[in-house]
N, C-alpha and C positions, 0 to 999 in steps of 0.2 A: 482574406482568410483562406489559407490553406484547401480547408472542406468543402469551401466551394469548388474545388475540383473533382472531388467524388462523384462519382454518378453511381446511382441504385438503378440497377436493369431488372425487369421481371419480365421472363420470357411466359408469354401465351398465360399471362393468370385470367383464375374465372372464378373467383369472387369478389366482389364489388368493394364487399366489406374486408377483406385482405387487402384490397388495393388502397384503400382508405387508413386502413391503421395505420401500412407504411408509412405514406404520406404524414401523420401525427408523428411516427418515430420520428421520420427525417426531422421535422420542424422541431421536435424534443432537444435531437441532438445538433442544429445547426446544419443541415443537408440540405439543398436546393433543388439538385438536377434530379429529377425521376424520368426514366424512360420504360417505356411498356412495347414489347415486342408483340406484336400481332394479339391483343387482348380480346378474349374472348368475352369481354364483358364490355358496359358502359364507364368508363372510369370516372363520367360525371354522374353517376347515378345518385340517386339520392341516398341511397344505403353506403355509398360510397363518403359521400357529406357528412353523412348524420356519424358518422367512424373518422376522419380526419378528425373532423368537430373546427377550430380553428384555421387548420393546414388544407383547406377546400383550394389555397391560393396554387396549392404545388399539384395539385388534379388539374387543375386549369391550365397551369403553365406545362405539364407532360409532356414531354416529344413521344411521337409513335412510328413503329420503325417496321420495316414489313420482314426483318426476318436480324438476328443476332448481330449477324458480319456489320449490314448496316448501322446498326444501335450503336457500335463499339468503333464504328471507321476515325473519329477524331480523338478514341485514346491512346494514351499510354503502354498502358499497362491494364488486369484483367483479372480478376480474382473470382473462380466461379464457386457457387455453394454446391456440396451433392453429398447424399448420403452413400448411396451406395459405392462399394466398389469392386473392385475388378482388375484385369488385365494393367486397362487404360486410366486406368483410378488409383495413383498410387502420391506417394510423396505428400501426404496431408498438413496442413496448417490448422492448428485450433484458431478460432476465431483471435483473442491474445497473444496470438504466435504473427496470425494476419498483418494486425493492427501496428503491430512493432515495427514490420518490416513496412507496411502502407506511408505509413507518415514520411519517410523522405520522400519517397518516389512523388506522393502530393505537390511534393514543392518542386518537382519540374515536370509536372507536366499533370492529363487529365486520364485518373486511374478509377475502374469500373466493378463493380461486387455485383455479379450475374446470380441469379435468385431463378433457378425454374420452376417450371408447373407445379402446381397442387398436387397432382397425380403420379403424376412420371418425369419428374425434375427435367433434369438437362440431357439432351443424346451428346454421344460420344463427341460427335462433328463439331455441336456446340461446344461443349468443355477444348478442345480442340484449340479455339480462338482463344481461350484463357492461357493464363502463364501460370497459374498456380491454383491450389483445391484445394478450399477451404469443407472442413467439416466440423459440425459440434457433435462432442463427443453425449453420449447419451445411454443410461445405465438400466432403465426399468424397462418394463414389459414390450413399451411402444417406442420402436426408436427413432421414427421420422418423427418430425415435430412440423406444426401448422406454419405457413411461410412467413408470414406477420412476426410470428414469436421469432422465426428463424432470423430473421430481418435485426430483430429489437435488440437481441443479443449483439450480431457482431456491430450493429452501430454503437452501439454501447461500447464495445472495447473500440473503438476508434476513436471516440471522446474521451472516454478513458484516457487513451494512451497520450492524444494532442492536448489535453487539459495537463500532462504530468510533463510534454516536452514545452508548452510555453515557455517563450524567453528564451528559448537555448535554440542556437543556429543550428539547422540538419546538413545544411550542404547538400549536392545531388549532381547527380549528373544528365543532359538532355536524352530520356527515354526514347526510341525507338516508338513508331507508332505502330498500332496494332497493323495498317494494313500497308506498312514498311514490312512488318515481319512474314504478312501472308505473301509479298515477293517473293521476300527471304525461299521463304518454303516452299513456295512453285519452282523456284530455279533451282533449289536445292532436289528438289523430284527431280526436275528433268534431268540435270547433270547426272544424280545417281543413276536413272534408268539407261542413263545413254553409257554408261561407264558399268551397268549391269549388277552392279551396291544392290539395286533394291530387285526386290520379286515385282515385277510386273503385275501380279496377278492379286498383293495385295502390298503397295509401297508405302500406304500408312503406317504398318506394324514397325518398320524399325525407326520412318519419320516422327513417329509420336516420341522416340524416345528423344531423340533431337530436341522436340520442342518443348521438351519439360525439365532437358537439361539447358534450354537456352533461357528459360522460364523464371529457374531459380538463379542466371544468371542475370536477368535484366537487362537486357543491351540496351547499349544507345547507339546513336547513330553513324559513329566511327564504328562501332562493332560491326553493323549490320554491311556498310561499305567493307570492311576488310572481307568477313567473311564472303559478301558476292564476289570481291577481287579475286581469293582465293578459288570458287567455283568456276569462276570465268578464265581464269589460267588451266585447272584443269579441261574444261570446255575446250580450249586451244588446243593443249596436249592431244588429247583425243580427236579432234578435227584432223590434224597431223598424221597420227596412227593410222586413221581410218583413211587417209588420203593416199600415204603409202601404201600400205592396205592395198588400196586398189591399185595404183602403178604396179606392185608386183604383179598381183591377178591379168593385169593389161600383158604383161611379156612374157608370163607363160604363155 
């Protein structure tokens, strides 16, 4: 089954009883893997129990993971929740919009819906590791919503959407793994800084845009080899440059 490649991440939660409804959603909708990033809570807790109710089996089985990067090292792919936005917050998914595009990518490989803190969701660095930003749109007075409910909803359209694509083949291609992509993106730094592309002083700002156009493209693993080939050529280029470069300097 497909959903069994989902994984629900919840970076740093600290309620028990959040941690527990999840656990109920997931088992509602057919979801196994729950990972908890550095949990500020007991996730066996009894108030955690008495809120799965049934689903006490997916609190037991939780992997715990000491920080995002780790949590997300064997997926795919990365879909993180946030309300707010910003600069670095742009290109949003309604949860239905997620769920459409989620289903193939399921079927090759193992793709991740990052859920932050109670308080103050996701930082930047984290979102960062995702490929795409999911937000539910929301109209009255209080626009953040409780993470459990936040949770309920987008598994819901994922069910949703795999209950309506049954029986019908999605095709796919082999995903790139998340920490294939954070390669990607170190080398892709360093080439830029050595080629002078980026500000030294803050090379995230134009690398985020990179990663959000690579994001909505999905690479797989041919993508990710061509695009290093291509930095790695340049990388020569510039060794060359800089080589002659300094021969000239030599005879003056």
């Amino acid at each position: 089954m497909i959903l069994d490649n989902l994984s629900i991440v919840l970076v740093e939660p600290r309620g028990e009883r959040n941690i527990g409804s999840v656990a109920r959603a997931m088992a509602n909708f057919g979801m196994t893997d729950l990972r908890l990033v550095a949990p500020k809570v007991d996730h066996l807790h009894d108030e955690a129990r008495k809120m799965a109710v049934k689903a006490s089996v997916l609190l037991e089985q939780a992997s715990l993971y000491p920080d995002l990067e780790a949590a997300l090292g064997d997926c795919h792919y990365a879909y993180a929740t946030t309300r707010r936005f910003g600069k670095y917050r742009v290109d949003f998914l309604h949860p239905d919009d997620a769920a459409e595009q989620m289903l193939p990518l399921l079927e090759s490989g193992r793709v991740a819906m990052v859920f932050g803190r109670e308080d103050k969701g996701l930082k930047t660095e984290e979102l960062d590791l995702c490929q795409r930003l999911i937000t539910i749109p929301t109209g009255g007075s209080v626009q953040s919503m409780n993470l459990a409910q936040s949770v309920v909803i987008c598994l819901y359209e994922v069910a949703k959407r795999h209950g309506q694509l049954q029986g019908k083949g999605q095709g796919g291609k082999s995903l790139a793994t998340v920490e294939q992509l954070e390669v990607l993106f170190a080398h892709m730094r360093d080439t830029f800084l050595r080629i002078n592309y980026l500000n030294p002083q803050n090379p995230e700002h134009i690398l985020r845009s990179y990663r959000q156009m690579f994001g909505r493209a999905a690479l797989d693993d041919r993508d990710v080899r061509i695009i290093r080939g291509l930095l790695s050529e340049i990388d020569r280029v510039e060794g060359e440059r800089r080589a002659l470069a300094g021969s000239e300097d030599d005879d003056d």
